[in-house]
PAVOMI-587218 format. One line per 5 residues: number of its first residue (from 0); their letters; for each residue x negated, y, z of C-alpha. Coordinates in pm, 1 decimal, decimal comma, always signed. Example, Ala and Ser with C-alpha at 12.3 -4.5 7.8 and 13.67 -1.06 7.14 Angstrom:
BEGIN
0> as> -1230,0 -450,0 +780,0 | -1367,0 -106,0 +714,0 .
% end
This chain:
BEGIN
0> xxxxx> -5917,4 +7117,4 -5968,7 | -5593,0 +7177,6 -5819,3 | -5523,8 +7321,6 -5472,0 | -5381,6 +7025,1 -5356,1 | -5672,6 +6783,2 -5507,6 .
5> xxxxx> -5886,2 +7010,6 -5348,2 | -5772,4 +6934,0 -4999,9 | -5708,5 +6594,6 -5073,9 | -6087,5 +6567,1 -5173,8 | -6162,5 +6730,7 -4830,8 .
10> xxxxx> -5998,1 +6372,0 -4623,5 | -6196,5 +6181,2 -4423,3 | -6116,7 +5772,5 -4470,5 | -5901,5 +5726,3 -4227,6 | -5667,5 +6055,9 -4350,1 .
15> xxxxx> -5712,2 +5893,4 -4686,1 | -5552,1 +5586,7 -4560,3 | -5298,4 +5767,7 -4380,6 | -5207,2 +5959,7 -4704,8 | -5179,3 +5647,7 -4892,6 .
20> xxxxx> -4925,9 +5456,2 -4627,1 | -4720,2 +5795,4 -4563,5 | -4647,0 +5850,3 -4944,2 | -4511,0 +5522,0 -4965,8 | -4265,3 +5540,6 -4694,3 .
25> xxxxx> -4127,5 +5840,4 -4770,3 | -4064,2 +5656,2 -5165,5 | -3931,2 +5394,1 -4959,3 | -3680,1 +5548,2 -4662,5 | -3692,3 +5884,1 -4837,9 .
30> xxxxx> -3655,4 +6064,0 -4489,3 | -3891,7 +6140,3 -4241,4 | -3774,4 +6240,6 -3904,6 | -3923,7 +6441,6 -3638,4 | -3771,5 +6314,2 -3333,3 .
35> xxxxx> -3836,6 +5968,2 -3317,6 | -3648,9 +5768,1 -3056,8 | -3880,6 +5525,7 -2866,3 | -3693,5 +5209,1 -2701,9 | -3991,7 +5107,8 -2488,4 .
40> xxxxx> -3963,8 +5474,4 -2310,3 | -3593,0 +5554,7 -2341,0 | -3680,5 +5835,4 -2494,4 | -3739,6 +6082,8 -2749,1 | -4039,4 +6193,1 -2858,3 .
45> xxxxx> -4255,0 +6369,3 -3146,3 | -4340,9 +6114,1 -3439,8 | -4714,3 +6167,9 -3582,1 | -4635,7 +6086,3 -3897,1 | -4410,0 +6401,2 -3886,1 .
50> xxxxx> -4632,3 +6608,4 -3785,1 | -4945,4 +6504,3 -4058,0 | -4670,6 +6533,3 -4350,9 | -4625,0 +6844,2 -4191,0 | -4981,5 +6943,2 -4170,6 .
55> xxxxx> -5054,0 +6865,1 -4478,6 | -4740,9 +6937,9 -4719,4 | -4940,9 +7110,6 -4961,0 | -5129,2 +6784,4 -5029,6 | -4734,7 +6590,7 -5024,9 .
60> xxxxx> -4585,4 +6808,9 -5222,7 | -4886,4 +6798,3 -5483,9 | -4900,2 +6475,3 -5539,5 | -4552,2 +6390,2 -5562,9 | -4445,8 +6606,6 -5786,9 .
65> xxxxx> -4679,9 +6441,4 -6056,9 | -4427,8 +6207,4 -6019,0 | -4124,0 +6428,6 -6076,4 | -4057,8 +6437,8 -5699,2 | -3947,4 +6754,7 -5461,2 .
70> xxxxx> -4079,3 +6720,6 -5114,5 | -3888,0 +6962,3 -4874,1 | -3899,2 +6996,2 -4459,0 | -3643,2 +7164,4 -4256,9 | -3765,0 +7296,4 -3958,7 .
75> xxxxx> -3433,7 +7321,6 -3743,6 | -3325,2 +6961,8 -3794,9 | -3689,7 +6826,9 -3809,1 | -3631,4 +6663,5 -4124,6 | -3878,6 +6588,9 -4434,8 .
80> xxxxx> -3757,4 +6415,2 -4726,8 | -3733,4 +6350,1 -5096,6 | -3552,5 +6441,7 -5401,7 | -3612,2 +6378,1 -5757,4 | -3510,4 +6497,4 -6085,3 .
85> xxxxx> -3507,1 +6164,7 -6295,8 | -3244,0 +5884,2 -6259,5 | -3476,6 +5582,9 -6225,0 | -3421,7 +5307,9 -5923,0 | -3075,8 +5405,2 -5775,2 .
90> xxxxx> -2961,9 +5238,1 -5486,4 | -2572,1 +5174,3 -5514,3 | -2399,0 +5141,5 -5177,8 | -2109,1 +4927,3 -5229,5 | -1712,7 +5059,0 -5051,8 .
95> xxxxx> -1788,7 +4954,0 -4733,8 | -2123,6 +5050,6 -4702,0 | -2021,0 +5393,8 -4828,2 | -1732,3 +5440,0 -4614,3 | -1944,3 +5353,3 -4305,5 .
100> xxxxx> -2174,4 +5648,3 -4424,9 | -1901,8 +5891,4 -4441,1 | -1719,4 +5815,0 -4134,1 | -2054,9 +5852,3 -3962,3 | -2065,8 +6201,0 -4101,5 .
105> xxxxx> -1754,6 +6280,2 -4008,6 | -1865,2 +6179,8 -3652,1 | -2157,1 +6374,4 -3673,7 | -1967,4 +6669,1 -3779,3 | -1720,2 +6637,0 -3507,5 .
110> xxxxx> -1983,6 +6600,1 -3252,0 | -2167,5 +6940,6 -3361,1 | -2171,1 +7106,6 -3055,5 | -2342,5 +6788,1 -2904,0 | -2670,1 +6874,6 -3110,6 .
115> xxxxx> -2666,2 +7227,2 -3022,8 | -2987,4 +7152,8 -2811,4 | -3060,8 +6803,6 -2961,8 | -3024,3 +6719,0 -3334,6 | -2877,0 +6396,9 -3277,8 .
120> xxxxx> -2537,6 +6193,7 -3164,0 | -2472,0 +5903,9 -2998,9 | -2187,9 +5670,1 -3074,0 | -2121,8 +5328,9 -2995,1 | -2056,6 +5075,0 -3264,8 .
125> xxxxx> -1710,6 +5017,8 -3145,0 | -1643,6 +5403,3 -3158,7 | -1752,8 +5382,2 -3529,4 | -1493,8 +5139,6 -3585,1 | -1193,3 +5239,0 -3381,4 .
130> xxxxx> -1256,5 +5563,4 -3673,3 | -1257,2 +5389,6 -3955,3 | -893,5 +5246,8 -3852,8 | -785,5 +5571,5 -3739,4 | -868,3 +5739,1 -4027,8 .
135> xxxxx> -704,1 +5434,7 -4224,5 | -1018,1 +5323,3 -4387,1 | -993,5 +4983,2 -4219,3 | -659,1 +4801,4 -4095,5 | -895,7 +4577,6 -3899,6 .
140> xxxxx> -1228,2 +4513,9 -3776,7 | -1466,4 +4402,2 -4021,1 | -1641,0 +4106,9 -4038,6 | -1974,3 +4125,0 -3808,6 | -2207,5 +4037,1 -4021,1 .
145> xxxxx> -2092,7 +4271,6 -4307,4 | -2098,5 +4573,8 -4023,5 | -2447,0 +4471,8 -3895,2 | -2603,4 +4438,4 -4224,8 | -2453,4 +4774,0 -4325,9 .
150> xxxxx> -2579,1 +4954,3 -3989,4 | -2904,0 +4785,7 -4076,2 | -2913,4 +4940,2 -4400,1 | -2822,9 +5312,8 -4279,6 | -3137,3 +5263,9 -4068,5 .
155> xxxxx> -3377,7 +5128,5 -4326,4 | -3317,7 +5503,1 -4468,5 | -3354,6 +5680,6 -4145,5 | -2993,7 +5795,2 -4149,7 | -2929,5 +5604,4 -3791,6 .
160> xxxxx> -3142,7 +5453,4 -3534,7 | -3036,0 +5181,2 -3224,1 | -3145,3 +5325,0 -2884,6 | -3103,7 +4998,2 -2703,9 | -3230,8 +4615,2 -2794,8 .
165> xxxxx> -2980,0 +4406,6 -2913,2 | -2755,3 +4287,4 -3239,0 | -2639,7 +4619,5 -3453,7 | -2286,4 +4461,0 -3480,1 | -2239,8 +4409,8 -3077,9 .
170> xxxxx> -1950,8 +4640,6 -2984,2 | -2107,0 +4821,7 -2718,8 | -2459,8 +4897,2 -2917,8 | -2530,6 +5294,5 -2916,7 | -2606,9 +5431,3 -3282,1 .
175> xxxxx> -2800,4 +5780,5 -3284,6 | -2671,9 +5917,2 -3585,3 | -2962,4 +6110,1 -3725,5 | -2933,8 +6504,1 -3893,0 | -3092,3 +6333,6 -4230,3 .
180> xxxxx> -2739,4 +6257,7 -4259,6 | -2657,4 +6616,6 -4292,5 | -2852,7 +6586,9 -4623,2 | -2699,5 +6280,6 -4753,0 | -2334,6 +6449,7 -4763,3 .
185> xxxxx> -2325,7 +6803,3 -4716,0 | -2042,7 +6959,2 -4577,8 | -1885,3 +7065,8 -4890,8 | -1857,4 +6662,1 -4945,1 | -1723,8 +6550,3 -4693,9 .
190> xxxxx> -1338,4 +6662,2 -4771,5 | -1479,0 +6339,1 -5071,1 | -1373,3 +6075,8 -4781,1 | -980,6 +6133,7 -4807,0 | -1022,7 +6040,7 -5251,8 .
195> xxxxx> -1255,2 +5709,6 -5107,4 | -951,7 +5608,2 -4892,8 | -694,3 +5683,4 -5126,1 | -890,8 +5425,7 -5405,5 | -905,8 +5100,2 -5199,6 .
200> xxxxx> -758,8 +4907,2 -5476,4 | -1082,4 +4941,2 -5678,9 | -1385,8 +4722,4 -5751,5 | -1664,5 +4664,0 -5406,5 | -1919,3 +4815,3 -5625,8 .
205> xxxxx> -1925,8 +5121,7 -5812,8 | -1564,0 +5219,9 -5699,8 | -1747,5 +5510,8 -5476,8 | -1836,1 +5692,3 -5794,2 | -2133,4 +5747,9 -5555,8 .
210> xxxxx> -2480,7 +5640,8 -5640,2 | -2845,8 +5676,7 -5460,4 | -3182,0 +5657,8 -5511,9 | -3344,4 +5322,0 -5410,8 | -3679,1 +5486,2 -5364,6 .
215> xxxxx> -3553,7 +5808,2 -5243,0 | -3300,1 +6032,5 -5365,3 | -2986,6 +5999,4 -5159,1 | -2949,8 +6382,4 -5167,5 | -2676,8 +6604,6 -5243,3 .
220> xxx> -2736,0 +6621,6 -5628,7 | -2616,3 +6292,9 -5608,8 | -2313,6 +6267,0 -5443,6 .
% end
């Protein structure tokens, strides 16, 4: 039997079940953050499903990569998260959606020195936008809707979080941008924002020439 069985063998039920649950969310948002930003408690704070990943990696890693998937954790950013080596169920972001990804990169990068203690930054959704038309991605504000179903998207993959109730598309909502995004687009990608702007005359989808994983792989490989 395999290490990995081994230990698995070794659960109780309610590990079991944990196992089970925690296997299919990282398939599903393909991060896993460490700092986990509670809204009841205005606060950040330690999230246990980090920490039994984390415990039990050996057991992850194991198991996934029956499935032709690479389970890695870095420690400085407090990030765990997927990558796989076969092509099946790519998510495709369409222009927008990828162009709001970027430009929150960009922010992120600019805002470095912010995370020097923290891994995260905070911008408000207006901030995001007043970018994108600086940067001459936009030549107005986008439709509402199409912004808050977009920022609702970047979240379903744990790339942002809200720290505050409300509507994601309210101008004054506060985004944490989250370091998975350092994953997502590396910095050697990043210089790829100026071609995106430069091809607005293409197609909404598949004009990017950027694709991602559905189920998990929005890594670098990628992009």
């Amino acid at each position: 039997m395999m290490d990995w069985a081994r230990l698995y063998s070794q659960m109780n039920q309610t590990e079991s079940m944990l196992f089970k649950r925690l296997v299919n969310l990282l398939l599903s948002k393909t991060f896993l953050l460490r700092d986990d930003y509670d809204l009841k408690e205005g606060r950040l704070r330690v999230h246990p499903d980090y920490r039994f990943v984390e415990r039990h990696m050996e057991i992850f890693s194991g198991y996934l990569d029956l499935g032709g998937w690479t389970l890695h954790r870095d420690n400085s950013y407090g990030v765990i998260y997927l990558n796989s080596s076969h092509d099946y169920n790519r998510f495709q972001f369409n222009k927008f959606q990828t162009l709001v990804l970027f430009t929150l990169r960009l922010i992120f990068e600019e805002r470095r020195e912010e995370v020097q203690i923290r891994n995260e930054v905070i911008v408000e959704t207006n901030e995001l936008v007043q970018k994108m038309i600086v940067l001459g991605i936009l030549d107005k504000k986008p439709a509402m809707k199409e912004l808050g179903d977009t920022l609702r998207l970047m979240s379903g993959f744990n790339l942002i979080n809200r720290i505050e109730a409300g509507k994601w598309e309210s101008t004054e909502t506060r985004l944490m941008i989250l370091p998975s995004i350092l994953f997502v687009i590396p910095n050697e990608k990043i210089s790829l924002l100026n071609d995106l702007t430069e091809t607005q005359e293409q197609t909404e989808e598949n004009d990017s020439g950027l694709e991602y994983e559905d189920d998990s792989d929005m890594m670098e490989d990628v992009l």
